[in-house]
TORDRENTOR-488671 format. One record per residue: residue number from 1; x, y, z of N, C-alpha, C in turn. Coordinates in nm, 3 decimals, always signed. Atoms other than C-alpha are relative to their C-alpha. Layout:
// residues N
<NUM; <X; Y; Z>; <X; Y; Z>; <X; Y; Z>>
...
***
This chain:
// residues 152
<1; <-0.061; -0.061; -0.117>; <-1.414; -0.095; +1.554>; <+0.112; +0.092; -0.045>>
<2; <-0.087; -0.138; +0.052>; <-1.194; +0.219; +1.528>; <+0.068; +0.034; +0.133>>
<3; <-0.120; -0.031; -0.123>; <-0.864; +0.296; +1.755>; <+0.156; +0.070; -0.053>>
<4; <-0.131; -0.091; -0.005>; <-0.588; +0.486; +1.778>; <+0.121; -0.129; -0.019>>
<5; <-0.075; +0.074; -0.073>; <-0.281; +0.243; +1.755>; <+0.075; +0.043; +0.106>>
<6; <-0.095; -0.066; -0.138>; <-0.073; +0.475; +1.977>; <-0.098; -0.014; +0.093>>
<7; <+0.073; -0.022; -0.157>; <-0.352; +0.415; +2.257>; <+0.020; -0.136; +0.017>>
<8; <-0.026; +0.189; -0.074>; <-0.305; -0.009; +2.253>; <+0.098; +0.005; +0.115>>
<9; <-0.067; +0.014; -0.110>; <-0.178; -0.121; +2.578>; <+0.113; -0.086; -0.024>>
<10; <-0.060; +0.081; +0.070>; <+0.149; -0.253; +2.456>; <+0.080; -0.013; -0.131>>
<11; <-0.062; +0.008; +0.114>; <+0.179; -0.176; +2.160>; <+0.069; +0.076; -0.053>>
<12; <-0.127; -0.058; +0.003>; <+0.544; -0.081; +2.077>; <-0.008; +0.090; -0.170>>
<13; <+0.011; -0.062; +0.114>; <+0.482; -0.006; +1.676>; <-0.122; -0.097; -0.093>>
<14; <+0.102; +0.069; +0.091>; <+0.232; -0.088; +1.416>; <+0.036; +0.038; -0.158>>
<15; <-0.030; -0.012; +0.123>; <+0.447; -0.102; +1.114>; <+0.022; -0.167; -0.101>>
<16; <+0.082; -0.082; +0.091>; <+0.362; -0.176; +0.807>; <-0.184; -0.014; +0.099>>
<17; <+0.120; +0.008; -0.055>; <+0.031; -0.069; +0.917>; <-0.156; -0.038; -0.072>>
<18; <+0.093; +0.056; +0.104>; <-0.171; -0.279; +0.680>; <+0.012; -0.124; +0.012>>
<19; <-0.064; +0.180; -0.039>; <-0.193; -0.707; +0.719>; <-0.006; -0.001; -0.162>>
<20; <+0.004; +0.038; +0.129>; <-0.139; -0.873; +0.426>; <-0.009; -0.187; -0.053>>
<21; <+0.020; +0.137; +0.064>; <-0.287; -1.212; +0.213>; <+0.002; -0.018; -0.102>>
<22; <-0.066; +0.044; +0.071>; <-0.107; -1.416; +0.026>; <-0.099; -0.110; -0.048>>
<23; <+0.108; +0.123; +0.091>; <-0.331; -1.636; -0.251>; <+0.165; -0.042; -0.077>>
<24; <-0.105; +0.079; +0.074>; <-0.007; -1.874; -0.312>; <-0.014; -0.018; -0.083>>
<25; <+0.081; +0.017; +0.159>; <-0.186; -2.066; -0.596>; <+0.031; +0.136; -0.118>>
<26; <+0.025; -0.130; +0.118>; <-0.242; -1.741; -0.779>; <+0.150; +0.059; -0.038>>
<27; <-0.141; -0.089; -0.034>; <+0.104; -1.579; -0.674>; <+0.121; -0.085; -0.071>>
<28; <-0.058; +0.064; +0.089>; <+0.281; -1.877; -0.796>; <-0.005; -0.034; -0.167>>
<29; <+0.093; +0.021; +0.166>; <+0.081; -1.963; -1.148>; <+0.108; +0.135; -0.066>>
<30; <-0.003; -0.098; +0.041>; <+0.191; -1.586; -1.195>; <+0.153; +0.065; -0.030>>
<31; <-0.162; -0.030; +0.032>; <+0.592; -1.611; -1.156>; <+0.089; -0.059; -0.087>>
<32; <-0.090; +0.073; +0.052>; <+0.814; -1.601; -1.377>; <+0.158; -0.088; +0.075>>
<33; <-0.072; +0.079; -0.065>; <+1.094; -1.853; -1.275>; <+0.124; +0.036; -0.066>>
<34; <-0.110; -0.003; +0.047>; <+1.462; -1.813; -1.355>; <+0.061; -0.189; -0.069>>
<35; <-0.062; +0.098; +0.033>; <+1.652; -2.103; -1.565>; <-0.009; -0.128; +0.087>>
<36; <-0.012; +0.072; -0.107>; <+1.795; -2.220; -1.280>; <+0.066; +0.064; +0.114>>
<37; <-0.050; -0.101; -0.143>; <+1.900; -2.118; -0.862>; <-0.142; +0.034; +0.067>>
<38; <+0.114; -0.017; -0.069>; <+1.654; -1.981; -0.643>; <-0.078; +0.132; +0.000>>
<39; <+0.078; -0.075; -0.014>; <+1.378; -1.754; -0.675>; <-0.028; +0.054; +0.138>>
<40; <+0.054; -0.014; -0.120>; <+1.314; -1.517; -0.395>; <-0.030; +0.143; +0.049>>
<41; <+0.039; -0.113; -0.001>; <+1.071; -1.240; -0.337>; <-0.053; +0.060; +0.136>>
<42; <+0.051; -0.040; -0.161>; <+0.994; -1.039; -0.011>; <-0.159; +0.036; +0.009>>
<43; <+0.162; -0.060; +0.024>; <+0.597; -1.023; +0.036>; <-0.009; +0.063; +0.103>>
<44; <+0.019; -0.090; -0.068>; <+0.642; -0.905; +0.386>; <+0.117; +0.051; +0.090>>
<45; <-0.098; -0.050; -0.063>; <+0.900; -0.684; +0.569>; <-0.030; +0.095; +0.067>>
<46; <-0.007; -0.142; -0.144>; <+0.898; -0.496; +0.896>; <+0.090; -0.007; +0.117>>
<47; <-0.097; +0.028; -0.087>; <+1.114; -0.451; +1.188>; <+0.028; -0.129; +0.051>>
<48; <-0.013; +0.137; -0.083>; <+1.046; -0.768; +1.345>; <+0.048; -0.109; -0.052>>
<49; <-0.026; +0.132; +0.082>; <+1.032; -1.022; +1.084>; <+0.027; +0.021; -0.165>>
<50; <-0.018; -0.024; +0.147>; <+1.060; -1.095; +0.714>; <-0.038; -0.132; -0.035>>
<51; <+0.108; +0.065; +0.093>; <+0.843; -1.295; +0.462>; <+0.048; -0.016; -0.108>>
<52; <+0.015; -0.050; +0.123>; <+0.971; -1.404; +0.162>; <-0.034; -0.173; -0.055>>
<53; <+0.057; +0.090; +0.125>; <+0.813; -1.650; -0.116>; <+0.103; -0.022; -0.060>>
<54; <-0.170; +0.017; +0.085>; <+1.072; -1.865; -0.252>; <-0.046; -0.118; -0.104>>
<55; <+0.013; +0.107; +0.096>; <+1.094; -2.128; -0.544>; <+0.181; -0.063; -0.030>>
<56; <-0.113; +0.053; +0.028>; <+1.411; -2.347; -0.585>; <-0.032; -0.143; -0.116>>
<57; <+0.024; +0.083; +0.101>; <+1.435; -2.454; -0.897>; <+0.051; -0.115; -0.028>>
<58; <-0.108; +0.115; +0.025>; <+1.498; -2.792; -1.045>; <+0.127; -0.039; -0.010>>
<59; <-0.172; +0.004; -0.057>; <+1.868; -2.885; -0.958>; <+0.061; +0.072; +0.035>>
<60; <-0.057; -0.120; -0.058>; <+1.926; -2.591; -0.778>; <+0.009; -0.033; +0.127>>
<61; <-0.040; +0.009; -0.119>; <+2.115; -2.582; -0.425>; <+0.011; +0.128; +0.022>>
<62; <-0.015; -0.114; -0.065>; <+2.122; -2.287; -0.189>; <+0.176; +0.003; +0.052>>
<63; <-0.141; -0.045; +0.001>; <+2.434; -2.349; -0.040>; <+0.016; -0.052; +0.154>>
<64; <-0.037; +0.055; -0.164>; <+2.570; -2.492; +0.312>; <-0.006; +0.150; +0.069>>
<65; <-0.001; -0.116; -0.092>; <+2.518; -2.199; +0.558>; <-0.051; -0.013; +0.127>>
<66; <+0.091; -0.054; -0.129>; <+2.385; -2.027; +0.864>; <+0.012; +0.118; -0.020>>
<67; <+0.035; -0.152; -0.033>; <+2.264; -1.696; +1.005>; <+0.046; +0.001; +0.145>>
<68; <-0.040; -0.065; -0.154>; <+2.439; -1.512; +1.288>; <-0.131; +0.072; +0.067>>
<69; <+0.130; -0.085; -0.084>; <+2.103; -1.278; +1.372>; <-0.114; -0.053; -0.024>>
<70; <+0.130; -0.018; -0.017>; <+1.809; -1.420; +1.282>; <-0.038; -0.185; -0.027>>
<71; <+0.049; +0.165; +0.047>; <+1.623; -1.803; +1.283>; <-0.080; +0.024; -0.079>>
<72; <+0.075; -0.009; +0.094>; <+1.467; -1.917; +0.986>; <-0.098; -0.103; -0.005>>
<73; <+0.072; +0.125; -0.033>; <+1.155; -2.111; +0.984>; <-0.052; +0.013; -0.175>>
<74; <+0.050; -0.006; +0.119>; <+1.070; -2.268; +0.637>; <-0.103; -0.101; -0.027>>
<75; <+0.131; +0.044; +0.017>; <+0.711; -2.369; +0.529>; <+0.011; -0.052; -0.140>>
<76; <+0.013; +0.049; +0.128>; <+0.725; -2.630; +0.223>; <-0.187; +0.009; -0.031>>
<77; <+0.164; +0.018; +0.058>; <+0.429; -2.536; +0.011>; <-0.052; -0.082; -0.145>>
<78; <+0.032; +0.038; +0.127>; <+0.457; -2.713; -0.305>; <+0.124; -0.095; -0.041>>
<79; <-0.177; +0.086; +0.042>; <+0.707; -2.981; -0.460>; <+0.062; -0.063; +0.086>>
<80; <-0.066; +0.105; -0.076>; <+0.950; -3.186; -0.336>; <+0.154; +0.006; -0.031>>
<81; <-0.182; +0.009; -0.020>; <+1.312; -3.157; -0.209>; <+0.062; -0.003; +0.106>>
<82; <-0.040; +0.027; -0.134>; <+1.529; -3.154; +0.053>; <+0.077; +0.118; +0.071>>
<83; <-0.043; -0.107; -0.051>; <+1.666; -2.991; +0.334>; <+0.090; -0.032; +0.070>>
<84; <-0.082; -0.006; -0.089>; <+2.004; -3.010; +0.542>; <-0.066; -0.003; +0.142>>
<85; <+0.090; -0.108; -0.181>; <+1.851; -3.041; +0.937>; <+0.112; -0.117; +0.038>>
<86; <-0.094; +0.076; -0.056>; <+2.136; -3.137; +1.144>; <+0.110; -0.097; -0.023>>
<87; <-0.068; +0.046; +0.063>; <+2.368; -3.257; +0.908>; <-0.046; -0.112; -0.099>>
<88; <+0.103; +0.134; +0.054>; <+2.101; -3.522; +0.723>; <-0.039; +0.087; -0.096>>
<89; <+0.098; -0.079; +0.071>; <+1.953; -3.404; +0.413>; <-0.108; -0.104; +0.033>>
<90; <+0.124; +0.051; -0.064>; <+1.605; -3.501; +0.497>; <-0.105; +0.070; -0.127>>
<91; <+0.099; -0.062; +0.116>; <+1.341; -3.508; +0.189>; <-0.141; +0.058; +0.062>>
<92; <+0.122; -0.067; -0.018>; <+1.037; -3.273; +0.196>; <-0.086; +0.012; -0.073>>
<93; <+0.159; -0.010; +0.123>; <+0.680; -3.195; +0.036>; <-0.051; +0.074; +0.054>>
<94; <+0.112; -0.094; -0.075>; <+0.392; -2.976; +0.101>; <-0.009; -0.038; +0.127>>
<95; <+0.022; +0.034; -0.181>; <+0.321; -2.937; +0.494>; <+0.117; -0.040; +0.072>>
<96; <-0.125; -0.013; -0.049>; <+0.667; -2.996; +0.585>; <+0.004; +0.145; +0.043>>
<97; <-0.038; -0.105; -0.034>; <+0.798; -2.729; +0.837>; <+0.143; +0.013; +0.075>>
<98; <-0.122; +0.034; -0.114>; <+1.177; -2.702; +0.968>; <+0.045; +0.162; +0.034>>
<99; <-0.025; -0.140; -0.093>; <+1.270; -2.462; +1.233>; <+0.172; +0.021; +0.013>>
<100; <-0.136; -0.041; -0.030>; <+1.637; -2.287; +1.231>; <+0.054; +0.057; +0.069>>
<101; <-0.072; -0.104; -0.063>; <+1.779; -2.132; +1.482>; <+0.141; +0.102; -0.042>>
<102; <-0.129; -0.060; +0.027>; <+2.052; -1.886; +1.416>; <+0.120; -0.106; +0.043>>
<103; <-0.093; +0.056; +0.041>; <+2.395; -2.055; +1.384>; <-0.003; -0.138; +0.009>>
<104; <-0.016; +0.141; +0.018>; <+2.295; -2.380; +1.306>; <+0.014; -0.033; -0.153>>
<105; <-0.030; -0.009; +0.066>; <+2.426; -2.477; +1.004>; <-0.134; -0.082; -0.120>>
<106; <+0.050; +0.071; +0.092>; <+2.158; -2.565; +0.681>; <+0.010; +0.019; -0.165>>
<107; <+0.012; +0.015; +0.110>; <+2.079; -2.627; +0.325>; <-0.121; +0.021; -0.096>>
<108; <+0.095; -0.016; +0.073>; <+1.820; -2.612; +0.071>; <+0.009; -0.134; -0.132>>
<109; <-0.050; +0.054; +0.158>; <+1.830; -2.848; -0.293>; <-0.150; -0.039; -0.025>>
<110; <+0.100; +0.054; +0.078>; <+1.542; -2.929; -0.531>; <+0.025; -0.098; -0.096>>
<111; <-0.025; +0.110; +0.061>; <+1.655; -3.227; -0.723>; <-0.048; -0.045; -0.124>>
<112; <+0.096; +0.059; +0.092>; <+1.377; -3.410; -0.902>; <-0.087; +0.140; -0.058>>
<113; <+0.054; -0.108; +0.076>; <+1.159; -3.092; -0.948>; <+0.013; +0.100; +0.080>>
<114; <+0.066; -0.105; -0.087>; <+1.030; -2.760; -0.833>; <-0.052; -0.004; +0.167>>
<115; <+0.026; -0.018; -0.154>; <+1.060; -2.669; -0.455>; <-0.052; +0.112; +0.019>>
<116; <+0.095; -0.075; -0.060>; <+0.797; -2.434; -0.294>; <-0.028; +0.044; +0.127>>
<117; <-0.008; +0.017; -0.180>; <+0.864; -2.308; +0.036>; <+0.003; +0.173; +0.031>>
<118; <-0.047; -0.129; -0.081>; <+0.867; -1.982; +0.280>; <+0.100; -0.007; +0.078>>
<119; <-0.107; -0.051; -0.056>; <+1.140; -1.840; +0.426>; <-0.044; +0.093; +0.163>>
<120; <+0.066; -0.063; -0.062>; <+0.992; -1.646; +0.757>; <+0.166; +0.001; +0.100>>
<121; <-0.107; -0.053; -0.097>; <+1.311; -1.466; +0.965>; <-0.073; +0.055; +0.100>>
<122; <+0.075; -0.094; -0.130>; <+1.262; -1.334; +1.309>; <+0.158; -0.018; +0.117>>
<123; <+0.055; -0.151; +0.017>; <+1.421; -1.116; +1.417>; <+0.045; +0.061; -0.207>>
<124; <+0.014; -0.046; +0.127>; <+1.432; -0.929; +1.045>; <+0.178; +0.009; -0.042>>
<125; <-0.106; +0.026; +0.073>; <+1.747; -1.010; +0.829>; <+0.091; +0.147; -0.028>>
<126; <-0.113; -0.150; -0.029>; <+2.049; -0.713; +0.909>; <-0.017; +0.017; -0.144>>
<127; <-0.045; -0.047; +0.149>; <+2.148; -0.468; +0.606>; <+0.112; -0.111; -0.064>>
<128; <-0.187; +0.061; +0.103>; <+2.395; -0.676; +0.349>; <-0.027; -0.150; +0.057>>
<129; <-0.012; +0.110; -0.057>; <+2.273; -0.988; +0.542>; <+0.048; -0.054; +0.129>>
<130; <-0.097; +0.017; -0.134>; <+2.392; -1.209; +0.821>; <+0.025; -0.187; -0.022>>
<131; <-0.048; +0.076; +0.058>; <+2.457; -1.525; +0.599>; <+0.141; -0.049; -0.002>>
<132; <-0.107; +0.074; +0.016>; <+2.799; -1.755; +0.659>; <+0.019; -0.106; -0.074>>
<133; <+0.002; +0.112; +0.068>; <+2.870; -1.960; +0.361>; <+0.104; -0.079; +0.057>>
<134; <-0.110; +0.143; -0.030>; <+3.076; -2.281; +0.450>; <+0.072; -0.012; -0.122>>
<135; <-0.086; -0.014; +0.108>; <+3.383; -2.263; +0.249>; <-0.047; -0.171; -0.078>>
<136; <+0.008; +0.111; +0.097>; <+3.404; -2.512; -0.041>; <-0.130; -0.074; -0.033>>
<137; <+0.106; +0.065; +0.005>; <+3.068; -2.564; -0.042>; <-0.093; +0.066; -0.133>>
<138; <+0.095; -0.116; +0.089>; <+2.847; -2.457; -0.352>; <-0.104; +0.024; +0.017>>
<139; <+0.079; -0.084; +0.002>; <+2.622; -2.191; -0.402>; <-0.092; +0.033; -0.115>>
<140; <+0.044; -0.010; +0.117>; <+2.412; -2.138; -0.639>; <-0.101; +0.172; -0.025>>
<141; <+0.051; -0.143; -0.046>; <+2.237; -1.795; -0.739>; <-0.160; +0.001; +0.037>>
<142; <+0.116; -0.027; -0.062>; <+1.936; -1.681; -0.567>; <-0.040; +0.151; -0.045>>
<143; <+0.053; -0.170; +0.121>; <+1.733; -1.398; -0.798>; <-0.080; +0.081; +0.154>>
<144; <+0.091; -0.073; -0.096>; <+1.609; -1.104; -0.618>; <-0.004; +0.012; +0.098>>
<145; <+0.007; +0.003; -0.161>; <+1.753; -1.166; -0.288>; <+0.147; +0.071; +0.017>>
<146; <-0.155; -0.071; -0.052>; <+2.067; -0.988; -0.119>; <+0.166; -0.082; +0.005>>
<147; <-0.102; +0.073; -0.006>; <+2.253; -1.257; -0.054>; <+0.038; -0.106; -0.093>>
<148; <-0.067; +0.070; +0.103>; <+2.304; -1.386; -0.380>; <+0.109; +0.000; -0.031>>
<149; <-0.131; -0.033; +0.030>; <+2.599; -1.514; -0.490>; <+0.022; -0.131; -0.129>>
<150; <-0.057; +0.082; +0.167>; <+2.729; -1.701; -0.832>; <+0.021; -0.095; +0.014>>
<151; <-0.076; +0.086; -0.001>; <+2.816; -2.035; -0.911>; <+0.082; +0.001; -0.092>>
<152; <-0.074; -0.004; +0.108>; <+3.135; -2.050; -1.082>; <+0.066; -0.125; -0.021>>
***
């Protein structure tokens, strides 16, 4: 079938105008991993939302936070670790899914091993971020993403 997108009833934009599938398995096998901190690559980005493939490596923490603009819903695909939900770290594994709303405050940590999860924002993560770290809390670095920041 063949269409115009400017003729859909509805439809505001059709950017990127290509879908895209992700062979995890393969995509993972294929990354290199940093030391240690969190791996994190964007597979999909468009106005609306944002996609990115993450890995938190063995004894690596993200960091106490929230987001002012956008909720984050994260899809454990591999491994086992935990996650901040509502002040509880609460352990996870494959098929685990926790939903964030903007300014609710969470976490990330991989502990025992390799954590495997998506990141999926909506609406799509402002320029420079929209990340509030919680003072005194550590951070650890996150490769390849914006809102990395050092542990010192």
């Amino acid at each position: 079938m063949s269409y115009t997108p400017g003729d859909l009833k509805g439809l505001i934009d059709s950017t990127p105008g290509v879908a895209l599938l992700v062979r995890l398995a393969e995509y993972y096998e294929g990354r290199a991993l940093p030391e240690k901190g969190i791996d994190s690559d964007t597979a999909y980005d468009c106005p609306r939302t944002q996609l990115m493939i993450r890995t938190a490596v063995k004894g690596s923490r993200i960091g106490t936070h929230f987001h002012t603009v956008a909720d984050e819903i994260v899809i454990v695909v591999g491994g086992r670790g935990e996650i901040l939900v509502n002040g509880t770290w609460m352990p996870v594994r494959a098929g685990d899914v926790h939903v964030c709303p903007r300014g609710i405050v969470h976490d990330t940590r991989a502990l025992e091993e390799n954590l495997q999860y998506l990141s999926i924002f909506t609406p799509h993560l402002p320029p420079g971020t929209d990340i509030n770290w919680l003072p005194n809390e550590p951070a650890t670095v996150v490769a390849d993403h914006a809102f990395a920041r050092s542990v010192e």
